[in-house]
MIBAMI-917712 format. One line per field, with one value per residue (C-alpha): residue in three letters; x, y, z; residue number from 1. Coordinates in steps of 0.2 Angstrom, whole numbers, padded with zeros to 4 digits. Layout:
rest c(ALA, ...)
x c(X, ...)
y c(Y, ...)
z c(Z, ...)
nr c(NUM, ...)
end
This chain:
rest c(UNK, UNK, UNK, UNK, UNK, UNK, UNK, UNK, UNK, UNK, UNK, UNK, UNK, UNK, UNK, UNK, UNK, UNK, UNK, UNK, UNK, UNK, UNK, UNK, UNK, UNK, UNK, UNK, UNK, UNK, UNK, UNK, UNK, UNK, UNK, UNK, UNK, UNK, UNK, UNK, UNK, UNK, UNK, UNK, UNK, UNK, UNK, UNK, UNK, UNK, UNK, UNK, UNK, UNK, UNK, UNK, UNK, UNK, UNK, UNK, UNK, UNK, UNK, UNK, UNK, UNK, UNK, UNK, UNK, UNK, UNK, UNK, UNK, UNK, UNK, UNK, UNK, UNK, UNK, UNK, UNK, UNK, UNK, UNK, UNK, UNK, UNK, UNK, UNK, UNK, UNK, UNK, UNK, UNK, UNK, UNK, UNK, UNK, UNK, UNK, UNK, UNK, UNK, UNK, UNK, UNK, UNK, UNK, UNK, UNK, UNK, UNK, UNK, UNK, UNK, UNK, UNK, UNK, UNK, UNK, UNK, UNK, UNK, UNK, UNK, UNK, UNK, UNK, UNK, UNK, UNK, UNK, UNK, UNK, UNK, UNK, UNK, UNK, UNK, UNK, UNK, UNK, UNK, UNK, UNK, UNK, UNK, UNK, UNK, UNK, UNK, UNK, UNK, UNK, UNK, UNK, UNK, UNK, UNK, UNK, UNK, UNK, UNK, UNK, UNK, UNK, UNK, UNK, UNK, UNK, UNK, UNK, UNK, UNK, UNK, UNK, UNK, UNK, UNK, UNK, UNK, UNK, UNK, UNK, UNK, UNK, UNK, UNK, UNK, UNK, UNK, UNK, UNK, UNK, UNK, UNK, UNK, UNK, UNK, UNK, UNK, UNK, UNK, UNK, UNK, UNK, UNK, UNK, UNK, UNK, UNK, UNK, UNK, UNK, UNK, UNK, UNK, UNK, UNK, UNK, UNK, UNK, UNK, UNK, UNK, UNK, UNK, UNK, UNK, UNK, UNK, UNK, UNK, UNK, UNK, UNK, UNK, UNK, UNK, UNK, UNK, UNK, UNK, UNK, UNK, UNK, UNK, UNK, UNK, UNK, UNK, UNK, UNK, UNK, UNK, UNK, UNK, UNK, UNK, UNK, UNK, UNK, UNK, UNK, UNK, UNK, UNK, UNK, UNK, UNK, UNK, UNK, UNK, UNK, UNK, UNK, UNK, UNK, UNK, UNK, UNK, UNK, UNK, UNK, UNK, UNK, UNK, UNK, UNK, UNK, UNK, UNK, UNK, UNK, UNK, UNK, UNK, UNK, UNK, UNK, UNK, UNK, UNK, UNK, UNK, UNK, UNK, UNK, UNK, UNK, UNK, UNK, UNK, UNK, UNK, UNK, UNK, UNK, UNK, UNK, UNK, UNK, UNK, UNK, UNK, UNK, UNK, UNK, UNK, UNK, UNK, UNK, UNK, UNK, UNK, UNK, UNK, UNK, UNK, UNK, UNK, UNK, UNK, UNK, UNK, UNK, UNK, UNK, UNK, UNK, UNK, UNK, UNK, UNK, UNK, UNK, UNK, UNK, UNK, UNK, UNK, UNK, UNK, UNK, UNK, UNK, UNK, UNK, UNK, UNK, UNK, UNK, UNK, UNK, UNK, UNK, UNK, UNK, UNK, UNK, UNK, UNK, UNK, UNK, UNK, UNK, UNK, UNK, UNK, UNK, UNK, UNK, UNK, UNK, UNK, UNK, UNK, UNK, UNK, UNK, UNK, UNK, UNK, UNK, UNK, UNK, UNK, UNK, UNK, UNK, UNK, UNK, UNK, UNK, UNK, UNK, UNK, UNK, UNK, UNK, UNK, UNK, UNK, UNK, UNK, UNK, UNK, UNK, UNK, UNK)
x c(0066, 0060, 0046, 0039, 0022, 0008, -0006, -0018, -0008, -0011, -0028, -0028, -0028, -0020, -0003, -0006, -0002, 0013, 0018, 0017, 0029, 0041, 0044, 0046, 0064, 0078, 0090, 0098, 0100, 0096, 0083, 0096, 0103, 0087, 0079, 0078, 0080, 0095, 0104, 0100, 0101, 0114, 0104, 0101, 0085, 0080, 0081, 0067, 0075, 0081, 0062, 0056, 0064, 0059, 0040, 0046, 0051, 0036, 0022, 0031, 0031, 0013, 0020, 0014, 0024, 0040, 0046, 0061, 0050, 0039, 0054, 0061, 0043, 0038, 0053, 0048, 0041, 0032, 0040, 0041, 0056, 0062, 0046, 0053, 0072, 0067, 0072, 0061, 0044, 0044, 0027, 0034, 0019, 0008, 0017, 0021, 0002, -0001, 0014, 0006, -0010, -0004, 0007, -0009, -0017, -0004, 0008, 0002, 0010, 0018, 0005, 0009, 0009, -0006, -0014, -0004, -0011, -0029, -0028, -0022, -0032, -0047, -0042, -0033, -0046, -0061, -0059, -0068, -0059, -0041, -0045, -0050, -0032, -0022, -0032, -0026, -0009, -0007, -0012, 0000, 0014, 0022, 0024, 0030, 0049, 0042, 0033, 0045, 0042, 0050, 0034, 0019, 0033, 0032, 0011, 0011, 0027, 0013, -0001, 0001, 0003, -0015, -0027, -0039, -0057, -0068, -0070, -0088, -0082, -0079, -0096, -0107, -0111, -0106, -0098, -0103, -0090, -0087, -0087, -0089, -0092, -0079, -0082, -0087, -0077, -0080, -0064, -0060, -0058, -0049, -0047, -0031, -0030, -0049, -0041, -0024, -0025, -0042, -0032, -0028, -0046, -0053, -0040, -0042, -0061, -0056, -0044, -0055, -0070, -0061, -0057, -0074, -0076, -0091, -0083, -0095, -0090, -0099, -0111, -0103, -0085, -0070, -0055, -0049, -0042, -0022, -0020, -0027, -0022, 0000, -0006, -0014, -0030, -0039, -0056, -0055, -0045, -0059, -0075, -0067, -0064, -0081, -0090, -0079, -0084, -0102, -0102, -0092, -0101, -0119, -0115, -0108, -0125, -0136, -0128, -0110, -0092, -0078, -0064, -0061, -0048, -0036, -0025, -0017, -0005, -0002, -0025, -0022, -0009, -0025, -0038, -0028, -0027, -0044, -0048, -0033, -0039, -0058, -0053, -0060, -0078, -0092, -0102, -0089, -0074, -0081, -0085, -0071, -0059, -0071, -0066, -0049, -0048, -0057, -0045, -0033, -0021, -0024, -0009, -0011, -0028, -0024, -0013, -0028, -0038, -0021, -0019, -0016, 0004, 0010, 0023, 0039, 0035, 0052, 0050, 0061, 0049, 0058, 0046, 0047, 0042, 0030, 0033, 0015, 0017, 0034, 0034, 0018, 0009, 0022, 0017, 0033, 0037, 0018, 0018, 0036, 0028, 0012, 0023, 0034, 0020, 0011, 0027, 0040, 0055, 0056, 0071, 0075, 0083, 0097, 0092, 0075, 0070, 0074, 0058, 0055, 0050, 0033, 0025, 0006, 0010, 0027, 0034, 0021, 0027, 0047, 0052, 0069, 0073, 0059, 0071, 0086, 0076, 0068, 0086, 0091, 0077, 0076, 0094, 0093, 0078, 0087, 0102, 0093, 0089, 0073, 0058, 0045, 0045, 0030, 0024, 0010, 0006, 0000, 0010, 0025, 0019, 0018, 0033, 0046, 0036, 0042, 0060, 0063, 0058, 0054, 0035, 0028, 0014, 0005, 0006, -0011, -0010, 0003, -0009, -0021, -0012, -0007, -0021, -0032, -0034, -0028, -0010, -0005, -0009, 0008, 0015, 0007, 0019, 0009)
y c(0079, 0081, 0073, 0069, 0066, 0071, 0080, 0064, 0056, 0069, 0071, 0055, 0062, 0047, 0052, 0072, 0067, 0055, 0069, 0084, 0070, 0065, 0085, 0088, 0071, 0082, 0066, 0071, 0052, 0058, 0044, 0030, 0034, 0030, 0016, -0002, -0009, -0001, -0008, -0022, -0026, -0012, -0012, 0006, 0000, -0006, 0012, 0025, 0035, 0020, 0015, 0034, 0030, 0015, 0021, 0035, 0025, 0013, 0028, 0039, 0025, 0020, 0003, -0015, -0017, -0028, -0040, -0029, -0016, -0026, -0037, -0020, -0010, -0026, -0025, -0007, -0008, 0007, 0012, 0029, 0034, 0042, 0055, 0060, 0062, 0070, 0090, 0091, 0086, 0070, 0061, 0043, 0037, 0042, 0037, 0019, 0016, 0021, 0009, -0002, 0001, 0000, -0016, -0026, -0020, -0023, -0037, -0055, -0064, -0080, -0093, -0096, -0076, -0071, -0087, -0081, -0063, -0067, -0076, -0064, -0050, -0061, -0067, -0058, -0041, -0051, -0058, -0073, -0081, -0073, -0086, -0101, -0097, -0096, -0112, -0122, -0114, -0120, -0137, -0137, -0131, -0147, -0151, -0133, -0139, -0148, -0134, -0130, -0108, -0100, -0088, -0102, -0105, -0088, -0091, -0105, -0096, -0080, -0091, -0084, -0098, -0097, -0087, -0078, -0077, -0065, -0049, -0043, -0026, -0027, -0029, -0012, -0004, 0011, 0012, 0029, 0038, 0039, 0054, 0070, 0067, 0076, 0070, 0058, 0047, 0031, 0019, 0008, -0009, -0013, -0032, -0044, -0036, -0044, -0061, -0059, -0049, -0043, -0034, -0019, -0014, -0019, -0007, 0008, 0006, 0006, 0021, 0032, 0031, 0033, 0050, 0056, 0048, 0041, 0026, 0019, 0005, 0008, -0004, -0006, 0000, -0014, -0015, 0002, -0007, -0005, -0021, -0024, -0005, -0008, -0023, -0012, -0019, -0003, -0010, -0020, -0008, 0008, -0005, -0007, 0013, 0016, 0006, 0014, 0032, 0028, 0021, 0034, 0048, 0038, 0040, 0059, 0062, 0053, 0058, 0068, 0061, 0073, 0060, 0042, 0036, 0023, 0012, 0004, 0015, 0006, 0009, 0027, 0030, 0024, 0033, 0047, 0047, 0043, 0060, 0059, 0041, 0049, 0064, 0063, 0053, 0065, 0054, 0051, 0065, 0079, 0064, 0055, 0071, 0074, 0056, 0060, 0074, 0067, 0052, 0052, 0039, 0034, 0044, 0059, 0060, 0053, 0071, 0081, 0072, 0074, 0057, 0059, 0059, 0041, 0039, 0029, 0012, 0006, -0002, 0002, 0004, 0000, 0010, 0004, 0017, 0009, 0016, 0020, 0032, 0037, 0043, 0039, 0050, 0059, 0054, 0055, 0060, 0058, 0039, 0042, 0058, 0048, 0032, 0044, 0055, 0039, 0035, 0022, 0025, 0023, 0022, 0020, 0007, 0011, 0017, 0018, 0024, 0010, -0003, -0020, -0030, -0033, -0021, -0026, -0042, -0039, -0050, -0063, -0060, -0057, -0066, -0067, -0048, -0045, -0060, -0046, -0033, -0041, -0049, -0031, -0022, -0035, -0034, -0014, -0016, -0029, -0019, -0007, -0023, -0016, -0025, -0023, -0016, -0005, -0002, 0005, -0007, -0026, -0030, -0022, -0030, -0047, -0045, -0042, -0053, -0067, -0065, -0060, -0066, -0051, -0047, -0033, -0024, -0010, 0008, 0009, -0007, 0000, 0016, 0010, -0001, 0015, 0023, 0010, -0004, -0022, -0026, -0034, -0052, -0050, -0046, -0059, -0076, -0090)
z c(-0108, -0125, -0132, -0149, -0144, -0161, -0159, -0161, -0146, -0135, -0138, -0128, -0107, -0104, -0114, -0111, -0094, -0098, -0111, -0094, -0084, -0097, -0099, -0081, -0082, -0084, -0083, -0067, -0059, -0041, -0041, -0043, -0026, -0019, -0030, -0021, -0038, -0044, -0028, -0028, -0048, -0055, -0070, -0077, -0087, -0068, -0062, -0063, -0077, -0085, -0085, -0090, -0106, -0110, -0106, -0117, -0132, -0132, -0128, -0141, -0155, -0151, -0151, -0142, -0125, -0129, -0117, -0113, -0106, -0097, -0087, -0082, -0079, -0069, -0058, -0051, -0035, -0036, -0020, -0025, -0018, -0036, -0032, -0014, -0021, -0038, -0037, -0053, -0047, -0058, -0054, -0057, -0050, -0064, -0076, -0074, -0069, -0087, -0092, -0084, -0091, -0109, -0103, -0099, -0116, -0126, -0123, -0120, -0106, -0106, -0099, -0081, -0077, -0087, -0075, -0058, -0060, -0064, -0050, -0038, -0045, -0042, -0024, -0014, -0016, -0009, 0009, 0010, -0006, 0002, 0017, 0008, -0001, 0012, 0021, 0007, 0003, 0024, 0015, 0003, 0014, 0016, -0004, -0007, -0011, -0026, -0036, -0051, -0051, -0037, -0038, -0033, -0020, -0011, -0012, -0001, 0010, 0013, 0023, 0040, 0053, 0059, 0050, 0062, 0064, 0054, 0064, 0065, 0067, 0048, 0043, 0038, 0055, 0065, 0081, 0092, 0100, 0120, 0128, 0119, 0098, 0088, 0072, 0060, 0051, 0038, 0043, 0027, 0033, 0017, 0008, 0013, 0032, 0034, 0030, 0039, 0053, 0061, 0076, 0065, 0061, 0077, 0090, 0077, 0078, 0100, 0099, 0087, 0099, 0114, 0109, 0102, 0084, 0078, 0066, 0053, 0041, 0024, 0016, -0002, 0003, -0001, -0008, -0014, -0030, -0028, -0031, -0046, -0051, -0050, -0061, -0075, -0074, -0075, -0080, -0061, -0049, -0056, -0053, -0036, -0034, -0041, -0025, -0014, -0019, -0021, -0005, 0006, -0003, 0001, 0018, 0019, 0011, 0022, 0039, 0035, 0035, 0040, 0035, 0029, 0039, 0032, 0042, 0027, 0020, 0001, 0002, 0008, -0008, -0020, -0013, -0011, -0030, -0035, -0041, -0056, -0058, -0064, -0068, -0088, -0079, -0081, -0070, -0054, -0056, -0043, -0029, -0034, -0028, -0014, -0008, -0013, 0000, 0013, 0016, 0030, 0035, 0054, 0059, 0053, 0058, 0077, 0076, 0070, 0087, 0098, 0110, 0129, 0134, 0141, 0154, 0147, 0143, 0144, 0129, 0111, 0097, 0078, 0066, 0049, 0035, 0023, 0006, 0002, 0019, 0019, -0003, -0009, 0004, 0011, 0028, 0037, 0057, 0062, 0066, 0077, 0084, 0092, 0099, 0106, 0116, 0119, 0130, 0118, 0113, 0095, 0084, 0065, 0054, 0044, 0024, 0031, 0015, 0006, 0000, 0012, -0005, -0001, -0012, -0015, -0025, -0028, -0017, -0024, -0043, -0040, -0027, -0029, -0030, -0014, -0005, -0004, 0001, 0014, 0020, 0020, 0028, 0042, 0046, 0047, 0060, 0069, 0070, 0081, 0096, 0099, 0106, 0096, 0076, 0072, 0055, 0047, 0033, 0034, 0017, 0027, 0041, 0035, 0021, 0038, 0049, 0039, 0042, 0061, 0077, 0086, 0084, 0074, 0075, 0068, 0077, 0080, 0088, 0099, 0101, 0108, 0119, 0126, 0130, 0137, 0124, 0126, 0124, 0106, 0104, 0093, 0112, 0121, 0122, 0116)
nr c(1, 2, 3, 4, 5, 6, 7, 8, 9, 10, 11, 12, 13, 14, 15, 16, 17, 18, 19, 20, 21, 22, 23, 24, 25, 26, 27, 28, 29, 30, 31, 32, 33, 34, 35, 36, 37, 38, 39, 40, 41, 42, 43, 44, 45, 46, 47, 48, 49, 50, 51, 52, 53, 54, 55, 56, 57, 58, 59, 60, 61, 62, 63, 64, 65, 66, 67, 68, 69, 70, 71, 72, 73, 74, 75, 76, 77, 78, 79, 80, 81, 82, 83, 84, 85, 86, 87, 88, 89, 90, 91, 92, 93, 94, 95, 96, 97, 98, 99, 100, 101, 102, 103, 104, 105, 106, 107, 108, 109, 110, 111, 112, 113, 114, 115, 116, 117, 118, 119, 120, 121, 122, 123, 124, 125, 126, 127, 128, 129, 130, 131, 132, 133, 134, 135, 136, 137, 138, 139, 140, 141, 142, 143, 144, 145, 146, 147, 148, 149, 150, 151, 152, 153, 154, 155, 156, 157, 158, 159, 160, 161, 162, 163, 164, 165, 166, 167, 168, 169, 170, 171, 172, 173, 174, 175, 176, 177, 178, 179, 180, 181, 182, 183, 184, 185, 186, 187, 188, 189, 190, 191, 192, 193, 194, 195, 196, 197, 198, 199, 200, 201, 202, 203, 204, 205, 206, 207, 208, 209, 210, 211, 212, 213, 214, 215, 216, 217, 218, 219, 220, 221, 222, 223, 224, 225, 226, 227, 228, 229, 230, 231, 232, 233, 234, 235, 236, 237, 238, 239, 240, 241, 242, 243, 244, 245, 246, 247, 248, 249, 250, 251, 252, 253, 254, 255, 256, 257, 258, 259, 260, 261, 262, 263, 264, 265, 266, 267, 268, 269, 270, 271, 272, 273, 274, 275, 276, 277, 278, 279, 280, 281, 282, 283, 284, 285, 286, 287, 288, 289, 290, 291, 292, 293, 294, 295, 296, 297, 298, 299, 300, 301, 302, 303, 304, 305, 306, 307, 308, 309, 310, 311, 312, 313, 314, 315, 316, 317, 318, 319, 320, 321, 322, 323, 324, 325, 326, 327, 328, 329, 330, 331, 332, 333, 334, 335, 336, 337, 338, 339, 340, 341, 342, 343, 344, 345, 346, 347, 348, 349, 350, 351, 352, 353, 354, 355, 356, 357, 358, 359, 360, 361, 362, 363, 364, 365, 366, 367, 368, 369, 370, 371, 372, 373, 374, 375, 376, 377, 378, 379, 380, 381, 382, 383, 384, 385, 386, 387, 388, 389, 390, 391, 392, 393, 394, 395, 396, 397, 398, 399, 400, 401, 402, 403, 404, 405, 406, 407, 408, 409, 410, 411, 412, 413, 414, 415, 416, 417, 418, 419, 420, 421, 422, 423, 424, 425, 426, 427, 428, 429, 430)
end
């Protein structure tokens, strides 16, 4: 794709990079098979190239966002499907982040979104606010029907039935390994799962030590800023970065870290990229890409470990590909791998590379549209009569949760169930 970028704009890194991706488009359409959003909507403008040029047009003219780009940006999932189908190497991901970016700096909102996103950006990262939410959107559960915008609707819909007990296992600390040590790792224990499922933390913290890891939860370390970051507020999701890396790289210094292990694959996608997100900071750019390559998602670093084999369980395993894993990380057969040599028989939805709809705070922000892909993904999984659904993010975990009766529950959950850990209170009737 041509550009007409002027020298002045590309001496701003920021559109140098747009500049690099928007060359690399060469207006093919193969991401249109694969976009969640073009199914559902038909729109070209709701397709990733339909998008590139729109970001094109407004980064070119050095315009304010218009509202036409900002409905069609604010529909992208940022699923990143269009990155695993494009045969041009097009880093989507990249480039509507810095859409996004220019969005937030540009265009001013209506009213109730600019109030609905400050107040997600400023709950749902920090735990103990998350849980006084969802306390009181179980409160207001009852008058749901009245509120006028389908959006405060979905809010109240996403308080989980009960809200479990804060985990102490979350709090700074670290856990010595069993047997043998093998390693050393720093376990992110993330923002929203702290508040909404404290099982996912605490049988990854089980299943690391039972085969050698030291697991240490860093003082300092939170949210990894994802949220706040596919909103484009940069200033919030790089405050959040910045603790994380100064608090890992605190603790590699003092006593080493061979990996941070992540068992939230829409975290792992983030962290994964922090060194391109302070790539032109003098102060944090080198130990921002040390992080970077140190992060693992659970999964691939239970193959690094290698977990004992299990005799058949006689159970049928649905594994759900999160986005974040599947395309963002390009984390693809090791979660089936591990449930198969832990002894379940696993099995695959139809489309499996198509979006659920939960997407960070997309299901939050465009309900309607996360509605159909929900229906569709649940059907697909349900299509399959297994037993239990697996998946390897709590926003996909949640997202699905809400529209089946069969339970569901992360893979690591499921792992160290199999190797000596109690079974999944998700299993357990009552």
């Amino acid at each position: 794709m041509q550009t007409t970028f002027t020298p002045e704009q590309l001496a701003d890194p920021g559109i140098a990079r747009a500049n690099e991706i928007l060359r690399a488009c060469v207006h093919c359409g193969f991401c249109t098979a694969t976009c969640p959003t073009y199914q559902v909507l038909g729109d070209e403008l709701d397709s990733p190239r339909g998008r590139i040029y729109l970001i094109k047009d407004m980064l070119e003219q050095g315009r304010p966002a218009d509202e036409k780009t900002v409905k069609h940006v604010d529909r992208c999932l940022s699923c990143l499907a269009c990155m695993t189908t494009c045969p041009s190497g097009v880093h989507y991901m990249h480039l509507v982040d810095h859409a996004r970016e220019h969005i937030e700096r540009t265009y001013k909102r209506p009213f109730m979104d600019r109030a609905l996103r400050a107040v997600l950006a400023r709950i749902i990262p920090y735990p103990g606010r998350f849980r006084l939410a969802l306390g009181l959107a179980k409160l207001g559960r009852p008058f749901a029907a009245l509120l006028p915008d389908a959006r405060l609707r979905a809010m109240i819909a996403m308080a989980p039935k009960t809200i479990p007990p804060v985990s102490r296992n979350d709090d700074p600390q670290s856990f010595p390994a069993q047997g043998t040590p093998r390693m050393r790792v720093a376990l992110m224990t993330g923002c929203a799962q702290k508040a909404l499922n404290t099982d996912i933390n605490d049988a990854t913290i089980r299943l690391l030590r039972r085969l050698g890891c030291e697991v240490v939860v860093a003082k300092g370390a939170g949210c990894c800023g994802a949220l706040t970051h596919h909103m484009g507020k940069a200033d919030l999701s790089h405050a959040s970065a910045a603790q994380n890396i100064n608090a890992w790289m605190a603790e590699k210094r003092a006593a080493g870290l061979d990996h941070i292990v992540i068992n939230t694959s829409g975290c792992g996608t983030t962290v994964k990229d922090y060194g391109h997100m302070f790539r032109t900071d003098p102060e944090l750019a080198q130990d921002a890409a040390t992080v970077a390559g140190m992060a693992l998602d659970i999964s691939e670093l239970l193959v690094k470990l290698g977990i004992p084999e299990g005799a058949a369980k006689g159970l049928r395993v649905a594994y759900h590909a999160a986005c974040s894993l599947q395309h963002g990380q390009q984390v693809k057969t090791a979660p089936k791998d591990l449930l198969k040599r832990a002894g379940f028989e696993v099995v695959e939805p139809a489309d499996s590379h198509l979006c659920c709809g939960s997407a960070g705070t997309y299901n939050l922000l465009q309900p309607e549209i996360s509605a159909q892909l929900k229906a569709r993904k649940v059907a697909t999984l349900e299509a399959r009569q297994p037993d239990i659904i697996a998946a390897g993010n709590i926003g996909c975990m949640m997202q699905i949760g809400s529209g089946t009766g069969v339970p569901v529950v992360h893979t690591v959950e499921l792992l160290d169930w199999a190797t000596g850990g109690p079974k999944p209170r998700a299993l357990t009737p009552g």
